[in-house]
C-alpha positions in Angstrom: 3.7 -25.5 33.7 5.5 -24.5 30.6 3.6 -22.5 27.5 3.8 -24.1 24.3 5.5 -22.7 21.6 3.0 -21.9 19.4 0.8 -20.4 22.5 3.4 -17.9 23.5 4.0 -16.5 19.3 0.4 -16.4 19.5 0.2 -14.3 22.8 3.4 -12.6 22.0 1.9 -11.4 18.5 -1.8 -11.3 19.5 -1.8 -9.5 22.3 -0.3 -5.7 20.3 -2.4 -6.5 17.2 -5.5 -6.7 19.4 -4.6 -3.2 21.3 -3.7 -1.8 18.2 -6.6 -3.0 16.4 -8.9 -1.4 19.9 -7.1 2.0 19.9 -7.7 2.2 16.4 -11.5 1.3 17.0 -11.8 3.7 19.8 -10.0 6.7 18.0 -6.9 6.8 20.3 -4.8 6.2 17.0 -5.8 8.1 14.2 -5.4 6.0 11.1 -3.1 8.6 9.3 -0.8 7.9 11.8 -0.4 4.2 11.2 2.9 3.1 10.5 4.2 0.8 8.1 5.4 -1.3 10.8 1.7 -2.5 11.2 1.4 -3.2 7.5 1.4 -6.7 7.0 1.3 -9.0 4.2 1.5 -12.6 2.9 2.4 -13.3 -0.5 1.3 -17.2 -0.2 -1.1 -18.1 -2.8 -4.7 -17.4 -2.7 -4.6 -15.7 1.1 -4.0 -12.0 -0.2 -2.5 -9.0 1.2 -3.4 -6.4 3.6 -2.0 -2.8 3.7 -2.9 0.1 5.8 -5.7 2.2 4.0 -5.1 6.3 3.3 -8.8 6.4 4.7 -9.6 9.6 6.7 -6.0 11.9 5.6 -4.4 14.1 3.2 -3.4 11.2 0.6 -7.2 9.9 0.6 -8.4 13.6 0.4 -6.2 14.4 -2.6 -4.8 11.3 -4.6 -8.6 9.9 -4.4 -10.0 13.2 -6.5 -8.4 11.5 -9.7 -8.1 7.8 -8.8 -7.9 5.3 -5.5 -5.3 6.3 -3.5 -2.2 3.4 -3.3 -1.2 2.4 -0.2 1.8 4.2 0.9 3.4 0.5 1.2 3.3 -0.5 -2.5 6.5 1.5 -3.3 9.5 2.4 -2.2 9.9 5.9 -0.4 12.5 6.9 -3.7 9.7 6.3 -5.9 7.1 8.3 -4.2 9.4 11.1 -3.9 10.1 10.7 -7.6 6.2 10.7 -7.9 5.4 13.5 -5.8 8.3 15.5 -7.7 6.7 15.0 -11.0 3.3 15.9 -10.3 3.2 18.6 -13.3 3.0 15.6 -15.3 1.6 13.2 -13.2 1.3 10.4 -15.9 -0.2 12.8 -18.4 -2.0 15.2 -15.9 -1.5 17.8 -14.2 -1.7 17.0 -10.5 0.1 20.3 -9.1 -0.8 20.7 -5.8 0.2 23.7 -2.9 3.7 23.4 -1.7 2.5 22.1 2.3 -0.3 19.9 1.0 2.5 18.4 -1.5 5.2 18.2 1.4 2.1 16.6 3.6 1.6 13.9 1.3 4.9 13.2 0.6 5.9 13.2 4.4 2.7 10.5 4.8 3.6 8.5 1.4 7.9 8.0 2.6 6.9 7.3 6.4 4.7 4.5 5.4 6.8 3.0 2.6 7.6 -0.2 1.2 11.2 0.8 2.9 10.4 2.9 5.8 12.8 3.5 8.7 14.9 0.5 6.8 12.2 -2.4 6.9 12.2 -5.0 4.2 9.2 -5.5 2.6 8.3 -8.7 0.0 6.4 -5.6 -2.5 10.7 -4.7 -2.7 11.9 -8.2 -3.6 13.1 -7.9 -7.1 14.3 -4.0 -7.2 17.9 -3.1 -7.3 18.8 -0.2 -4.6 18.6 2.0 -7.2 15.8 1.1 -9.6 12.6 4.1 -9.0 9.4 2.7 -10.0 6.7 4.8 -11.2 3.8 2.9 -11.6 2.8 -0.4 -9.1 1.9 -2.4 -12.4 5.8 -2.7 -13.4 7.5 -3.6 -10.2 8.5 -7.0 -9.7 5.9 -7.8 -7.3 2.6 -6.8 -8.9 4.0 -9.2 -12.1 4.6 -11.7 -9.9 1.1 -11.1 -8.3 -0.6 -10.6 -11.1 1.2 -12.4 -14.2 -0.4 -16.3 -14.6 -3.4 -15.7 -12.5 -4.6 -12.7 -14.8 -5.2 -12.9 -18.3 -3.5 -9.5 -20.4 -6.4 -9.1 -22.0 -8.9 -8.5 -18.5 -7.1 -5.1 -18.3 -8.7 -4.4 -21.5 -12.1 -4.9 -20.8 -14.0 -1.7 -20.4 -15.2 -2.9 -16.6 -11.4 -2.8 -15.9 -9.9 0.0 -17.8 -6.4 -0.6 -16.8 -3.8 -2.1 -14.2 -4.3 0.9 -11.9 -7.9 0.2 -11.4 -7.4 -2.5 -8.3 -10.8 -2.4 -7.0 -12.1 -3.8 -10.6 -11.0 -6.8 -9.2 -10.2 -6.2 -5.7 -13.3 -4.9 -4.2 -12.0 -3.6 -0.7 -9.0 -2.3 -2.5 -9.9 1.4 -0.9 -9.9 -0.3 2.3 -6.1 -1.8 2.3 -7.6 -5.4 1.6 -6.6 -7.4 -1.6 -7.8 -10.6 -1.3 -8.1 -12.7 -4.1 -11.2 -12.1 -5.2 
């Protein structure tokens, strides 16, 4: 008897999700060390995205002291580096951290890039090879999220603040999720 299509993708694509999903449960893989191979994402209208979330490691421990910590997979590995660089004047702050907590966080933020180990990711769709963006809010994928669906003028409302506070809108932002809400 021959498998339908659809059954085998299913089993195919399933069957590691599952195990991944039960090793993370147990503990056998420690979220820190999730890859941005098991990021996944779907740009179709009104399903959302999923990233992996910083929960339980360095970036959470840190980035989270001053706002929610990004998923690594929002930006390109050139931009973080760029970010992590600049953190004297870390837009307008001073975010200095120790020299191996900095290298830490930077090691964590590259390896689980928009780009890492030369995957293609739809957050990159829209950037030239060598554009660097800073900030989420003006790459080509958070307008194209976020442009028509959001009125300018929510980001001013006090409950908001700005672009950078996702989990105004997107409640389990903290956790990787950003359904439409």
């Amino acid at each position: 008897m021959r498998i339908p299509l659809s059954r085998r993708i299913a089993l195919f694509t399933g069957v590691p999700l599952a195990l991944a999903g039960l090793m993370l449960a147990t503990g056998l893989m420690p979220r820190s060390q999730v890859k941005a191979e098991s990021n996944y994402e779907n740009e179709g209208g009104g399903e959302g995205q999923s990233f992996p979330p910083n929960s339980g490691n360095i970036v959470q421990k840190e980035c989270s002291a001053c706002h929610m910590a990004y998923p690594a997979g929002f930006l390109p590995a050139r931009s973080w580096e760029a970010i992590m660089a600049g953190l004297k004047d870390h837009f307008g702050e001073n975010a200095t951290l120790d020299e191996a907590t900095a290298k830490s966080i930077t090691d964590f933020l590259t390896a689980n890039a928009a780009d890492a180990d030369g995957r293609y990711s739809r957050v990159l769709r829209g950037l030239g090879p060598d554009d660097v963006p800073l900030r989420i809010s003006e790459t080509p994928w958070w307008k194209r999220r976020h442009e028509g669906e959001v009125r300018p003028s929510a980001f001013n409302d006090p409950r908001v603040g700005s672009k950078a506070n996702c989990v105004a809108c997107h409640r389990d932002a903290d956790q990787g999720y950003y359904e439409d809400d």
